[in-house]
C-alpha positions in Angstrom: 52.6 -14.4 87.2 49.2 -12.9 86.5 48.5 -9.5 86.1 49.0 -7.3 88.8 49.0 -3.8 89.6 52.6 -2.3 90.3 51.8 -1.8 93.9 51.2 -5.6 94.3 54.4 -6.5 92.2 56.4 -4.5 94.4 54.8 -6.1 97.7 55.9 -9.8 95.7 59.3 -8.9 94.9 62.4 -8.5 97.7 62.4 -4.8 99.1 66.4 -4.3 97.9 65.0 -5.7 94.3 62.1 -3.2 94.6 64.3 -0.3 95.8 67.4 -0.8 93.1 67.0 2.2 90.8 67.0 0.0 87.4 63.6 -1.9 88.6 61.6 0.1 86.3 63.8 -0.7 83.2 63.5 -4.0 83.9 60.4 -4.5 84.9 59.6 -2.6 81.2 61.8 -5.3 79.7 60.1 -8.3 81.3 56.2 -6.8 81.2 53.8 -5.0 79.3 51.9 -2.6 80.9 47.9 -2.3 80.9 46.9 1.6 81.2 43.4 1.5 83.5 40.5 1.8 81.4 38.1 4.1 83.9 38.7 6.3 86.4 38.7 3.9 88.8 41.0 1.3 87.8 44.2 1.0 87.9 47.1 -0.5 85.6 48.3 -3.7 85.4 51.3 -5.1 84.4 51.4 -8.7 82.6 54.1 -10.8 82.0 55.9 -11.0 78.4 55.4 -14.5 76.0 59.2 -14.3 75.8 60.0 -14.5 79.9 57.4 -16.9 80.4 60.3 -18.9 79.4 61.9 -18.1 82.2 59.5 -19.0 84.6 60.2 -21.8 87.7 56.6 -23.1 88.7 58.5 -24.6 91.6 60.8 -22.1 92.4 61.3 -22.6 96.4 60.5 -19.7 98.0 56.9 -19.8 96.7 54.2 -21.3 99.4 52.2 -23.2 98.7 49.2 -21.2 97.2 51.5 -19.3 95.5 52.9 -22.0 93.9 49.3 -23.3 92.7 48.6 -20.4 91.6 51.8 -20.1 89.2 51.1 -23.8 88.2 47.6 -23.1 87.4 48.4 -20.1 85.2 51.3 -22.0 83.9 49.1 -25.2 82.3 46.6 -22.6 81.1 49.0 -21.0 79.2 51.2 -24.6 78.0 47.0 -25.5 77.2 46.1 -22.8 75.1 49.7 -22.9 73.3 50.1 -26.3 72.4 46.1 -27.2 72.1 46.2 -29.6 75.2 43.6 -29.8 77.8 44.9 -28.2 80.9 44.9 -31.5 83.0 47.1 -33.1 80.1 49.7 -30.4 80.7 52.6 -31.8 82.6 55.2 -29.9 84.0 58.6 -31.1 84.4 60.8 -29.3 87.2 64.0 -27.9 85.8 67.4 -29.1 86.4 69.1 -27.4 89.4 72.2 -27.3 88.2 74.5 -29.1 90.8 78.2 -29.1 90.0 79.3 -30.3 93.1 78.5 -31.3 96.5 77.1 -34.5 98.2 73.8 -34.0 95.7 76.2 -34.5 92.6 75.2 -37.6 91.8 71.4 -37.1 91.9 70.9 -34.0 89.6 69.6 -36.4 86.5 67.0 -38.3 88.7 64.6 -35.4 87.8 64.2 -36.6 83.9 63.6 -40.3 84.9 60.4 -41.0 83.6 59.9 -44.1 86.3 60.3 -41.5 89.4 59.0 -38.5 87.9 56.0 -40.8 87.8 56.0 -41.3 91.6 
């Protein structure tokens, strides 16, 4: 989520993602790149306005420092958009999308306000 050089993207991202020959084009498409400003630097690539979008803050692989991480840089951003403090920034987790199964019937419980309040 923050920015990161492309050595460290790689290491975050699945190896067969990393290896597929159209990473690069997408990884243009999705991030803008930072050249290094001194010799010793290097570049760093940051995530586009537009996929922020697409972002899952509780996307299930994550651990759980990663997933503080992506929720802290995730309120800052939400704060600094919308002029809230970032402890006023709530995030609600997205619908999973369950068509089917024994889960069916609780795919709506997530935008309860009484038990997202739990």
């Amino acid at each position: 989520m923050g920015p990161c050089s492309f050595s460290d993207l790689v290491k975050r991202v699945a190896e067969r993602l990393a290896d597929d020959p159209s990473f690069e084009g997408m990884l243009r498409e999705v991030a803008n790149f930072r050249p290094p400003e001194g010799p010793t630097e290097t570049g760093l690539y940051e995530l586009k306005d537009e996929a922020f979008d697409e972002v899952n803050p509780f996307f299930h692989h994550y651990t759980r420092n990663r997933r503080e991480e992506v929720e802290t840089i995730f309120r800052k951003r939400v704060a600094k958009k919308t002029g809230k403090k970032e402890w006023e920034v709530v995030i609600p987790p997205e619908p999973f999308g369950v068509s089917e199964g024994p889960y069916m019937g609780n795919r709506h419980h997530h935008s309860d306000h009484l038990l997202c309040g739990l």
